[in-house]
N, C-alpha and C positions, 0 to 999 in steps of 0.2 A: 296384395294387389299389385306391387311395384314388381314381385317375381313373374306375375300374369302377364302383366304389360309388356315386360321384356319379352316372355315367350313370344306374345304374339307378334312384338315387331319382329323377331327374327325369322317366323314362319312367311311374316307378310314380304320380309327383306328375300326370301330366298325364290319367293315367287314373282318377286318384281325380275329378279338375277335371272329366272328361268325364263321369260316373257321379253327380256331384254336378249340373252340367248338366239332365240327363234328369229328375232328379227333379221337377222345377219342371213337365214336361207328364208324364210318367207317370200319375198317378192320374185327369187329364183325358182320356187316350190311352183309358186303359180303363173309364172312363166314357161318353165321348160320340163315340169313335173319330178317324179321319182331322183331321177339321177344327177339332175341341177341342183335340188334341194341338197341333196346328200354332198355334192362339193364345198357348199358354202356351209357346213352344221360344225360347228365344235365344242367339247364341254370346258365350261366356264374355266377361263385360266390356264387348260391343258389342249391337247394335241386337237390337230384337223385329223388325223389320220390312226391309224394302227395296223395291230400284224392279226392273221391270220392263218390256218392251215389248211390248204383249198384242197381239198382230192379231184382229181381232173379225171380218169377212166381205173377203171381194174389195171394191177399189174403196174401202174404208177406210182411212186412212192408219194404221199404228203406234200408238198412244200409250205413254206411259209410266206405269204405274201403283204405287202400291202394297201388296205384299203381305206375306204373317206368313210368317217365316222359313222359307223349305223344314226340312224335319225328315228325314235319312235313318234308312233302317231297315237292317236287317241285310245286313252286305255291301256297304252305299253310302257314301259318303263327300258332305259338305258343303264345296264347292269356294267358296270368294272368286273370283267369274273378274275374269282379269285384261284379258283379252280375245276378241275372238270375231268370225270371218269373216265375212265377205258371199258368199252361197254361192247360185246359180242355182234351187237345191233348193228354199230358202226363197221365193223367187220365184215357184217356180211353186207352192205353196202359196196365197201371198197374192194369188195373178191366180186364183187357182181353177180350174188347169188341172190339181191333183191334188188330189184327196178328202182331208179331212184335218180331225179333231174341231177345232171355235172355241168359245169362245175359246182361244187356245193361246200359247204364248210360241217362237218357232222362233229358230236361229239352233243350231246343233251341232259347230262345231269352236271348240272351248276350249282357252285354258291359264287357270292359276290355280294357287291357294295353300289346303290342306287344310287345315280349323279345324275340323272334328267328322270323327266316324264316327261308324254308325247301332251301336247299343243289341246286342250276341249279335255283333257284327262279330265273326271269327276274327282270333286273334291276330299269325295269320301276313300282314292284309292289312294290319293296323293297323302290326308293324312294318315291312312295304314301303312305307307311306304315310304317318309321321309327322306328327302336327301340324305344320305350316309346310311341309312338304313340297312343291317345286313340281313341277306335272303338266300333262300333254297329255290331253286328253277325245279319243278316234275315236266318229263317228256311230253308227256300227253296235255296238252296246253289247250283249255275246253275255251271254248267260242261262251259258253253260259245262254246261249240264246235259241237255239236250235231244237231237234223235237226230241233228241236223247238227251240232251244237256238241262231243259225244260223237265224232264221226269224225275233226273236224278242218274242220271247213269252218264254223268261225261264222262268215261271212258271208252264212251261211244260215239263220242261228238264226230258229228255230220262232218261238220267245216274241217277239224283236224285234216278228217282222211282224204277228203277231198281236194282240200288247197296243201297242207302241210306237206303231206305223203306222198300225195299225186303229185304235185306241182315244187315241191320246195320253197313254198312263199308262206307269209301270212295271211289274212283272212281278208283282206282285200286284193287278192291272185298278183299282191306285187312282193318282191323279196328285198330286204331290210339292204341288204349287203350290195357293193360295188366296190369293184378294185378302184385304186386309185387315176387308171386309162378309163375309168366309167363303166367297162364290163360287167353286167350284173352275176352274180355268184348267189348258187341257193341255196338254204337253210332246212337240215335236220332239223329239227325240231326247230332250238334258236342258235345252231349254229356254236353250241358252246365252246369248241375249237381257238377261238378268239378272245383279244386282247377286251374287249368291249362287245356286248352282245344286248341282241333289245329280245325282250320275254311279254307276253299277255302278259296283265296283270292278275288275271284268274288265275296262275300259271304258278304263283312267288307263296313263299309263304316265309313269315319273319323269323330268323335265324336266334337265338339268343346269342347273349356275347360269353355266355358259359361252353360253346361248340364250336371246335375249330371249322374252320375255312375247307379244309384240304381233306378232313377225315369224314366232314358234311358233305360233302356232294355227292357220296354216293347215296344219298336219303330221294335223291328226285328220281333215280331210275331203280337200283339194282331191288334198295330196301321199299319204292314206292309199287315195282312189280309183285314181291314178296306180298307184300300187305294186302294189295288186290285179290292177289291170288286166295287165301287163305281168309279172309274176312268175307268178302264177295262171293270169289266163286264155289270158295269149299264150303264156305258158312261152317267155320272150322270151332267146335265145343271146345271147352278146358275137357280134358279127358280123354281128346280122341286121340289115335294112334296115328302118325304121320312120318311117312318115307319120301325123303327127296331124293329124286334122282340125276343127277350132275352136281357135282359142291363146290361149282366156281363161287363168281362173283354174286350174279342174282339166286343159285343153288345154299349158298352160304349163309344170305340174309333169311331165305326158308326156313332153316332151321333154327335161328335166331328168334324169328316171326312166332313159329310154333313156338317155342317155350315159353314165349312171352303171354303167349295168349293159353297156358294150360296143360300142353299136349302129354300126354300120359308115357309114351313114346316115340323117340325122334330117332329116325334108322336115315345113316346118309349113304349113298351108293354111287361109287364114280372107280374109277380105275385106276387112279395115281394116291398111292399111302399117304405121301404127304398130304393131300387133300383133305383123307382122311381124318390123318393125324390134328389138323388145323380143325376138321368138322367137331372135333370133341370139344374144342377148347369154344367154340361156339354154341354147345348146348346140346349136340346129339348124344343118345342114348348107347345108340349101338353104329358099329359103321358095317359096311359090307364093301368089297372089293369085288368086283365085276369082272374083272379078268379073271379072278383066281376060284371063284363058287358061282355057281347060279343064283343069281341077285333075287327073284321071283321064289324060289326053295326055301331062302333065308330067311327073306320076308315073314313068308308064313310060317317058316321055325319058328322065328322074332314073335309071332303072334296068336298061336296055340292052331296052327293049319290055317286059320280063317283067314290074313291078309289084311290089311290097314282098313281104317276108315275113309283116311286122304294119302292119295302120291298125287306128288306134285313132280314134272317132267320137265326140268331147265335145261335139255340140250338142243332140242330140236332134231332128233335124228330117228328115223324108222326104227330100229332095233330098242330105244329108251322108249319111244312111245309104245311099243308094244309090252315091253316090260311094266308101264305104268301102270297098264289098262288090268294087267295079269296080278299087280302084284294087292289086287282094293279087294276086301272083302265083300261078298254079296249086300247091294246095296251102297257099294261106297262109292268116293268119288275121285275119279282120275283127273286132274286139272293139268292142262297141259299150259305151260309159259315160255316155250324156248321156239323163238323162231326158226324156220329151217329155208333151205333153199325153195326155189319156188317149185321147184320138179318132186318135190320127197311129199311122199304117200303113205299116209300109216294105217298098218291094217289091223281088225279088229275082229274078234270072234262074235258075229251076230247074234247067234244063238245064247251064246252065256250072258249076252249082252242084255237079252232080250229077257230070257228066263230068269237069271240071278238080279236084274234093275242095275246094271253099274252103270252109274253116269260118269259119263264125259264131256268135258266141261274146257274150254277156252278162256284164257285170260290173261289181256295183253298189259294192263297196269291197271292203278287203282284210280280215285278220283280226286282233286288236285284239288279243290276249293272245300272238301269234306275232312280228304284224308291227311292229305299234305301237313297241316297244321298237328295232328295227332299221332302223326308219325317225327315229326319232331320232337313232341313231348316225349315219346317215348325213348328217344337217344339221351334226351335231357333226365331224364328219371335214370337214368343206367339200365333201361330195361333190354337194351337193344345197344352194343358193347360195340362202335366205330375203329376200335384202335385197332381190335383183333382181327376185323373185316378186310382192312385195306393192308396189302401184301407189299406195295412195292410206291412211293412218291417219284417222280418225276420230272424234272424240266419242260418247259412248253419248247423247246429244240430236241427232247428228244421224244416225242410224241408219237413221232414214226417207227423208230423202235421200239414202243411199249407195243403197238400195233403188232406187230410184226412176231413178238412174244408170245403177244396171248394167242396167235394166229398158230403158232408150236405148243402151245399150250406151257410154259413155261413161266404163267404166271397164277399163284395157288389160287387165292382168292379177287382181290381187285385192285386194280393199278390207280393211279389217280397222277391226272399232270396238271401241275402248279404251273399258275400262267403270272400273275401279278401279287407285287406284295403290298 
């Protein structure tokens, strides 16, 4: 009973600490709104302030700036990240190949360590997420209340694409972030680029302390895309035969995904040997090289003429998606995952489309409050191997350079830059 008592004073101690906190920007919150509150917030004991790395237009490099403490609100949670991936997504942001509000902070799969909740949070998310509590951020950050989110299919959620996507804000069309002149600055997903970053809390999901920091973070995007893809869209059997085509970062955890869940054969296809070479040690069966054979040929050598059950497409580019579509057996399923610039158009044989049933199939991530938590277990089981995934760690000062890397393709599988220790 004496062990009880203590627990609960110290949960009731840190909420008194958190309620005492708020006070300090409350009467400026409803004063002068968003960006008065955000001047006066700081977490208990540490900084007003922090760094970030703002992308201002295409063609400009990074910087690192500083701003007044993100401040969550109801239902969010203020993340210390600890680290945060190098993702193609962001990429094609800062090459201006997808539309997206500037200035903005991108970078969206996180891990990190919980030091606020936002002010009316429910109590039930606050004890899932204790102060100190260590968590995984997924990109796709569901609203949970909407008519896709409402079915089962937040990977569809309404709010995301509408305020996150469209707008760079959270789900009340206002954005977390402001430099320290008050400028507001908008948020990929949550902006994980920074020192301090605020996450829905449908969004988090608890980290164990068996799973580093640095080799977890790519579980929110690269491995949460994967999952999607294959669980979801492919409704992918133990037995079936599965080709990825691209073996970066989010190409990589495909093939990881497939073994874990069964697949009879994993054929990876990309252009660079080392990629290759690293695809093996990841769980493919067979690899194929695309500059040197006809990827679509092999396939179906690979597979007695017939062609796979699943390809799965992680580049984004006319010529892979057409390879995708060509390389599924009748009846299979092409799932395409790689974003592309807004102009790229893939084209498709109607007819064999039509007569042989091959579907194709879209899918941009999985779903955050189903999967998220299951796809941790899975790294914690060893079923799904972190170490071998991430190619290269990073400083948060060189961030701009890891960018700029995978932009040359010069980085195998996935970077990842360490922001706090």
């Amino acid at each position: 009973m004496a062990m009880s008592a203590s627990s609960s004073s110290r949960a009731l101690l840190r909420r008194i600490g958190g309620a005492l906190l708020r006070r300090s920007f409350c009467a400026s919150a409803e004063a002068g709104g968003d960006s008065a509150a955000a001047a006066g917030y700081h977490v208990a004991g540490g900084p007003s302030y922090m760094r970030g790395a703002v992308f201002w237009e295409p063609g400009r490099p990074l910087t690192l700036e500083e701003f007044r403490m993100p401040r969550p609100k109801a239902g969010e949670l203020l993340i210390k990240t600890k680290a945060c991936g190098v993702c193609h997504s962001d990429l094609h942001v800062m090459k201006g190949e997808i539309p997206f509000t500037s200035p903005c902070v991108v970078g969206h799969e996180i891990t990190g360590e919980v030091v606020d909740h936002g002010m009316h949070t429910p109590a039930e998310i606050i004890n899932r997420f204790p102060v100190g509590s260590h968590v995984v951020g997924a990109f796709i950050m569901p609203c949970g209340n909407c008519f896709y989110c409402v079915k089962g299919q937040e990977d569809l959620c309404e709010s995301f694409f509408a305020y996150n996507r469209a707008k760079g804000t959270l789900y009340d069309g206002e954005t977390r972030l402001f430099l320290r002149n008050g400028k507001p600055v908008y948020m990929y997903s949550m902006g994980g680029l920074a020192e301090y970053c605020v996450v829905p809390a449908n969004a988090l999901a608890v980290l164990p302390n068996s799973l580093p920091y640095t080799e977890s973070a790519i579980l929110g995007c690269a491995v949460f895309t994967a999952y999607g893809a294959l669980r979801h869209a492919a409704e992918m059997r133990a037995g079936d035969s599965v080709a990825v085509i691209g073996v970066g970062g989010v190409g990589s955890s495909c093939l990881q995904i497939a073994k874990a869940f069964g697949a009879s054969e994993v054929i990876a296809v990309d252009v660079l040997d080392e990629k290759l070479q690293n695809a093996r040690t990841l769980g493919a069966t067979h690899t194929v090289n695309a500059a040197k054979e006809d990827a679509v040929e092999r396939i179906k050598e690979i597979t007695d003429g017939r062609g796979v059950d699943v390809a799965v497409e992680a580049l984004g580019k006319a010529l892979t998606f057409a390879q995708c579509t060509k390389s599924v057996r009748d009846g299979g399923k092409a799932v395409m995952i790689g974003l592309a610039a807004t102009d790229v158009v893939g084209e498709v044989d109607i007819t064999r489309l039509v007569r042989r049933q091959v579907k194709i199939i879209g899918s941009y991530g999985a779903r955050a409050r189903q999967d998220l938590p299951q796809i941790v277990k899975l790294a914690e089981s060893g079923a799904f191997n972190l170490q071998n995934t991430i190619s290269r760690k990073c400083k948060f000062e060189e961030a701009n350079g890891a960018y700029e890397d995978l932009n040359q393709g010069k980085i195998v599988g996935r970077a990842v830059v360490e922001i706090m220790e």
